[in-house]
N, C-alpha and C positions, 0 to 999 in steps of 0.2 A: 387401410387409411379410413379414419372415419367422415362422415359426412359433413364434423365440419370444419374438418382437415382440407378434405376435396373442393369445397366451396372458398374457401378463404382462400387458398393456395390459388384456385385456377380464377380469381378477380384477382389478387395481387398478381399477379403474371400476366393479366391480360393489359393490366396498370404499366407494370414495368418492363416489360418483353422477356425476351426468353433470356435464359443463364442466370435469372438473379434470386429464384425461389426454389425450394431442395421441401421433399419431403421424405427423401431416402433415410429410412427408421435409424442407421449405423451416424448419419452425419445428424438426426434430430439431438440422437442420446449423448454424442459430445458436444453438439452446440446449447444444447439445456441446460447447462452446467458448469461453476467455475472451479475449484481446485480447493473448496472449503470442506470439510472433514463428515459432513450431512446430505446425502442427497435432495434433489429435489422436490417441491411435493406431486410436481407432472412433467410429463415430457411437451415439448412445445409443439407445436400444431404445423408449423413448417420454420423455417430459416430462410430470412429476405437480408441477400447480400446489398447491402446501397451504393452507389455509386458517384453518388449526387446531393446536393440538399433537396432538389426537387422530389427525390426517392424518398428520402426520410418521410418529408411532406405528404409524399400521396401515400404512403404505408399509414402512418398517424391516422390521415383523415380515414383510410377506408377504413382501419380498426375499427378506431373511436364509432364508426357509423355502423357495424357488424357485433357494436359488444364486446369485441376481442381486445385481450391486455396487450399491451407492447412492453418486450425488455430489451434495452437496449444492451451492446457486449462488443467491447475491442477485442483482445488476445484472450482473454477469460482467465488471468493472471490472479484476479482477486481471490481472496482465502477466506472471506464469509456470509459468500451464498448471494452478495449483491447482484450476480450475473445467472441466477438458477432461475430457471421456465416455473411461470407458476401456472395454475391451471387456467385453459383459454388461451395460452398467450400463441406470437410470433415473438421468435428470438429475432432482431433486428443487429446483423451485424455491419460494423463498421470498419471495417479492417480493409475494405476498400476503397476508403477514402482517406487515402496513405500519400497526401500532394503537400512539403510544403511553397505554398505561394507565396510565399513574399520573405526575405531574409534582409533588412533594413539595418546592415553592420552599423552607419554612423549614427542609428535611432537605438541599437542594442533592444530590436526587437524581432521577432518572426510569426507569419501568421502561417497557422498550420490546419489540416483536416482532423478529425481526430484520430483516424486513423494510424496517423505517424507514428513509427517507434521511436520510444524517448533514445535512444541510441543513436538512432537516424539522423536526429535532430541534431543529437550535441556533435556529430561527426561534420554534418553538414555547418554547424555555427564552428566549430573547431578551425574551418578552414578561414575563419574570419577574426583568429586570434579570440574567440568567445566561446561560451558554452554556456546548458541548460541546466540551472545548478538542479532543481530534484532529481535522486538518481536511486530510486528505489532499485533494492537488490535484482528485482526481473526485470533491468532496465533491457536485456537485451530481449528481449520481444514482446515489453506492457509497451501499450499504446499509451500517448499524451490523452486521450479521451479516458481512459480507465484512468489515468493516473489523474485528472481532474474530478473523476466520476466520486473517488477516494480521498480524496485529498493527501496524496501519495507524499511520504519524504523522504528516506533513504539516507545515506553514510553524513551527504553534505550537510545535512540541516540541521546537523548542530551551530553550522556560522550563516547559513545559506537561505534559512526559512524551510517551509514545507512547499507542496506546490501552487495553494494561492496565494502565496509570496509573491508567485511569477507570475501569477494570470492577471493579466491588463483587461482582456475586454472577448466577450464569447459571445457567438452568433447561437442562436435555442429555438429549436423547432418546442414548440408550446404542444398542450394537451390536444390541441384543435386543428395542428396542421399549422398554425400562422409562423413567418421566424420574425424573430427580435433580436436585436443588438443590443448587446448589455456593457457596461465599461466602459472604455476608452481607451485609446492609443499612445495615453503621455504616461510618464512615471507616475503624475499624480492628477488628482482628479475628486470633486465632493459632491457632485452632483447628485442629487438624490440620494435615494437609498442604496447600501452598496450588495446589488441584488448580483453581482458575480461573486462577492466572498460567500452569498448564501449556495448561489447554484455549485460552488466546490464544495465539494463533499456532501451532496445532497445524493450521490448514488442514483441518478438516471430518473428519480421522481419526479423531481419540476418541471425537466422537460431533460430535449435529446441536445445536447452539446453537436452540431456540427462544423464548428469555427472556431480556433482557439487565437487572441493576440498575446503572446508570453512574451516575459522579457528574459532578455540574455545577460549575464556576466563576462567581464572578462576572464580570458585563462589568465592563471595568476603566472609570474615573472619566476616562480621559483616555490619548489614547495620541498617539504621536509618530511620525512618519515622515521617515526620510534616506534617499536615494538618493546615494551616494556614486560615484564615475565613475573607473575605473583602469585604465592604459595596457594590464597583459596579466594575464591569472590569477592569475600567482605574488605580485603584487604588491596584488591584492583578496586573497587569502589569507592576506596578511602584515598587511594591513589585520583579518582578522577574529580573526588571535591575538594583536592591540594591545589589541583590543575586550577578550577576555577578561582581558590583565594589567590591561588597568584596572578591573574586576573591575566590570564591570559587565553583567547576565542579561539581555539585551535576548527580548523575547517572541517576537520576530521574525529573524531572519538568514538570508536568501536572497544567493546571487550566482549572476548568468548572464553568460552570454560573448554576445558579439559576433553569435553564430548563433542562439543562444537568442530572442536579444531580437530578430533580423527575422524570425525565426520568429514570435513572438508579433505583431508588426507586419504581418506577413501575415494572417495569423489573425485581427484586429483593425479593420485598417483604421488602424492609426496610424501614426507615422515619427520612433519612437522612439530607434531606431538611429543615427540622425546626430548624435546627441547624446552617445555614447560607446563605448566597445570590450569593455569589462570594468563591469561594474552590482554593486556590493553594495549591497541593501536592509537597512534597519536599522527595526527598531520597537520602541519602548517603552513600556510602559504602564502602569497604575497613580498613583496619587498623586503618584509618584516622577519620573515618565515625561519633565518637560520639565528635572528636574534631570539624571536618565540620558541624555536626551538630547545636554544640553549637554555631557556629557564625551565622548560619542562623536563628535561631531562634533570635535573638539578634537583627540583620537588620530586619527581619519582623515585629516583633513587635515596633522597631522602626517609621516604615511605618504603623501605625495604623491596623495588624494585629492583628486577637484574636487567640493564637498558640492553640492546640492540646496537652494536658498533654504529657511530654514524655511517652513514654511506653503504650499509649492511643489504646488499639484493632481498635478502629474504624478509626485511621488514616490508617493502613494497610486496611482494612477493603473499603476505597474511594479508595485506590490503585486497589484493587483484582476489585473494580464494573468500577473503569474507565480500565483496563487492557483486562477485557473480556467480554464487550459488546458495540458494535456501536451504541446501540439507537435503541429504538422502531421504526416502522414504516418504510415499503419499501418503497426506492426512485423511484417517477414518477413526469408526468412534472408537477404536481403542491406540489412535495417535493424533494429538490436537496440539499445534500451536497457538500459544496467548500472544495477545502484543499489548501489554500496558503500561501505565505511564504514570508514574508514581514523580513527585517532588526530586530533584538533585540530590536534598539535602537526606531525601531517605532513602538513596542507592542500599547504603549500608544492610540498613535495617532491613529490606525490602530480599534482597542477597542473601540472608539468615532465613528469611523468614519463609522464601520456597527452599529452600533445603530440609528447612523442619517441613514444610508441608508434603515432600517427596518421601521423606521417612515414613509419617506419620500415616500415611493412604498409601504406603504399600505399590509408589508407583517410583519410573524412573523420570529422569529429570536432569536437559541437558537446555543452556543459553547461550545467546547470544542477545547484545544490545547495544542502543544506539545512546550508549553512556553520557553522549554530552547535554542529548537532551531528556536523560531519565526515561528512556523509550525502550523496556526490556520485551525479548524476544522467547521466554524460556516455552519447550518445548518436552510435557508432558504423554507418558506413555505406559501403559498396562500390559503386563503379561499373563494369561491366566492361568489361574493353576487350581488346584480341586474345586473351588468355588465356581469353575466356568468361564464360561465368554460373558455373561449378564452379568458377574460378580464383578470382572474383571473391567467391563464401564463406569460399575457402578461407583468402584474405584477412583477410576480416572474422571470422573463426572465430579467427583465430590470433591478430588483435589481440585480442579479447573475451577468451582463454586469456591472454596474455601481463596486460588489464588488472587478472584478477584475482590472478595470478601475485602482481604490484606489491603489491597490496593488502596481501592475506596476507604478505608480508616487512613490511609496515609495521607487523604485530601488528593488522590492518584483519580484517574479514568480507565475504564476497561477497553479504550481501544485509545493508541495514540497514533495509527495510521491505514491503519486495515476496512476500517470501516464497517457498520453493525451487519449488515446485510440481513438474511435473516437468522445466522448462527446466532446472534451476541441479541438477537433479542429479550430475552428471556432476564438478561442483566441489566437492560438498559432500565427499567423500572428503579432501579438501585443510584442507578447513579443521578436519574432525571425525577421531580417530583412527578404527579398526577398532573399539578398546574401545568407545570415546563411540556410536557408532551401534547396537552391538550392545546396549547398555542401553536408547536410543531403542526398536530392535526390540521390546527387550522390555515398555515401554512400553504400546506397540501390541497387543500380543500380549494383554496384561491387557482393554483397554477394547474391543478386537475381535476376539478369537481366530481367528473364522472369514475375518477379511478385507471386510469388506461395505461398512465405509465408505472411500469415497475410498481403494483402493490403489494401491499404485507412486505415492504424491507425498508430500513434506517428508521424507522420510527415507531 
């Protein structure tokens, strides 16, 4: 341990008593890091479990008064580096503060820790006839704090929003140790500036989230499920901009390719695959849900779709395997997931045009996407062969460059959920001018001057 490992560690512990600080090198080296395809650029100096707001509080202040970075980290779910140690830092986990306190069914609100797993939540509002519509794919163990930290969205948000859709009002330990209450407790509200849509998705820079007020939705009265079956991408694509002229908000719209779906059949145990090439899932719900049903069924097959008997188990059944699993195989630099977000109107286009980019860079190349809202998932990978393991990056580096290239010409974003952390830095230049960043900086500059929390990431 170095000395100022030893020193930080035995003041925060003397701060927080004992059981809440680890400097055991096997729990630094996974708590440094989240599940993004890049190491990170140091290991953290200890891990300070919280327990409390007051914890968060006294961890911030001694930092900030020691020099030392703080990163804040729920489940370490995230996929680009938002939750990696950088150098100097305490990794500041919150994973014990997993209380929700208040579940106010006839307010259709809940005020939680951030702690809490989004799963937790919706089980727990489930019993109230409600649920918590963001439901990112790792819903079964991303905390509501990462998924604020991200601006997390998942299957529902094509009818449901993203997650500060839901966020009414957040408690924030600031760069100095102070907390504030930001928001408010009603659906609506204009009071000032609206400093909790900035703190979502700001990735732990502003400050540390330890209080969330979300709202809840009702469970819908009845929902519907199609699985729709189509020869190649471009032609489920064309199927999901039929969906929309028939103006109809399905709750649900997912489509996987061919790799996607034996992927999840690996993963599984099933043999789902033999059954089609290209999958768009469709769901509806609401009072409405078997009338909206019947019209989407009607456009797909229209569009050279093979539908899903109604009442079909195995339509639900592509829902539950694209819902709860990301895909085999951890990402590193020779397997990188994108997550970008290109216009509706250029699914099509956009579905051509990584297939040519997978030829074309010698790499492989399987999707999956959150089709209703243009939120594609595809998942780039290199194999190396006489040219080496560096050929073999160099590859897959050039495809991932060229797929957000596509993107950003289609008036798209390089991230539509994931958030920059610090993988996606190196693009965000592309999609942000010099001007736009340097007011971000200055953003920063206000709620951290000194730099303490979480720097070099989102901006």
């Amino acid at each position: 341990m170095t000395t100022a490992a030893h020193t930080i560690a035995v003041g925060l512990e003397r701060l927080l008593g004992s059981g809440k600080v680890s400097t055991d090198p096997a729990l630094l080296a996974g708590y440094s890091r989240d599940q993004a395809p890049h190491p990170p650029e140091a290991s953290a100096l200890a891990v300070v479990f919280a327990e409390s707001t007051a914890d968060v509080q006294a961890v911030v202040r001694a930092c900030a008064a020691a020099g030392i970075r703080v990163v804040a980290r729920g489940a370490g779910s995230g996929l680009s580096g938002g939750a990696h140690a950088v150098t100097e830092s305490v990794i500041l986990s919150l994973e014990r503060m997993d209380r929700i306190l208040e579940l106010r069914a006839g307010d259709e609100v809940a005020v939680v820790e951030p702690g809490v797993v989004n799963a937790d939540l919706n089980a727990a509002a489930a019993e109230h006839g409600l649920m918590y519509a963001p439901d990112p794919a790792s819903f079964t163990f991303a905390t509501i704090g990462g998924n604020i930290a991200t601006n997390a969205g998942g299957l529902r948000c094509a009818k449901y929003g993203v997650t500060r859709d839901s966020v009414l009002a957040l408690d924030v330990v600031l760069a100095d140790g102070e907390l504030v209450r930001l928001g408010h407790s009603t659906f609506k509200g204009v009071a000032g500036y609206d400093l909790v849509a900035l703190l979502v998705g700001s990735e732990g820079t502003l400050g540390i989230v330890v209080g969330a007020t979300v709202r809840l939705r009702h469970l819908p009265v009845k929902v519907c499920t199609i699985a729709a079956f189509f020869p190649d991408l471009a032609s489920a694509a064309a199927g999901v901009l039929a969906v929309g002229r028939a103006r109809v908000q399905p709750a649900i719209m997912e489509l996987m390719d061919h790799g996607s779906i034996a992927d999840a059949d690996a993963l599984n145990g099933t043999d789902l695959a033999s059954r089609c090439t290209v999958l768009l899932l469709i769901q509806t719900d609401g009072f409405g849900a078997e009338a909206e049903a019947a019209v989407v069924r009607e456009v797909l097959a229209a569009e050279g779709g093979t539908l899903s008997a109604p009442g079909d188990p195995a339509a639900e059944l592509f829902v539950q395997l694209r819902r709860n699993s990301r895909g085999s195989g951890t990402e590193n630099e020779l397997r990188v997931g994108e997550d970008v977000a290109v216009p509706r109107s250029r699914l099509v286009d956009y579905a051509r045009e990584l297939e040519r980019i997978g030829r074309e860079y010698g790499v492989f190349m399987k999707m999956v996407a959150h089709a209703g809202d243009g939120n594609l998932h595809p998942m780039f990978w290199a194999e190396p062969d006489d040219g080496g393991r560096d050929e073999a990056v160099a590859r897959l580096r050039g495809a991932l460059d060229e797929s957000v290239r596509v993107a950003l010409s289609m008036g798209g974003t390089i991230t539509g959920e994931h958030g920059i952390g610090t993988f996606k830095l190196p693009w965000l230049g592309w999609e942000h001018s010099e001007r736009v960043r340097e007011l971000a900086r200055g953003i920063k500059d206000v709620f951290d001057p000194h730099g303490v929390l979480n720097p070099g990431k989102a901006i």
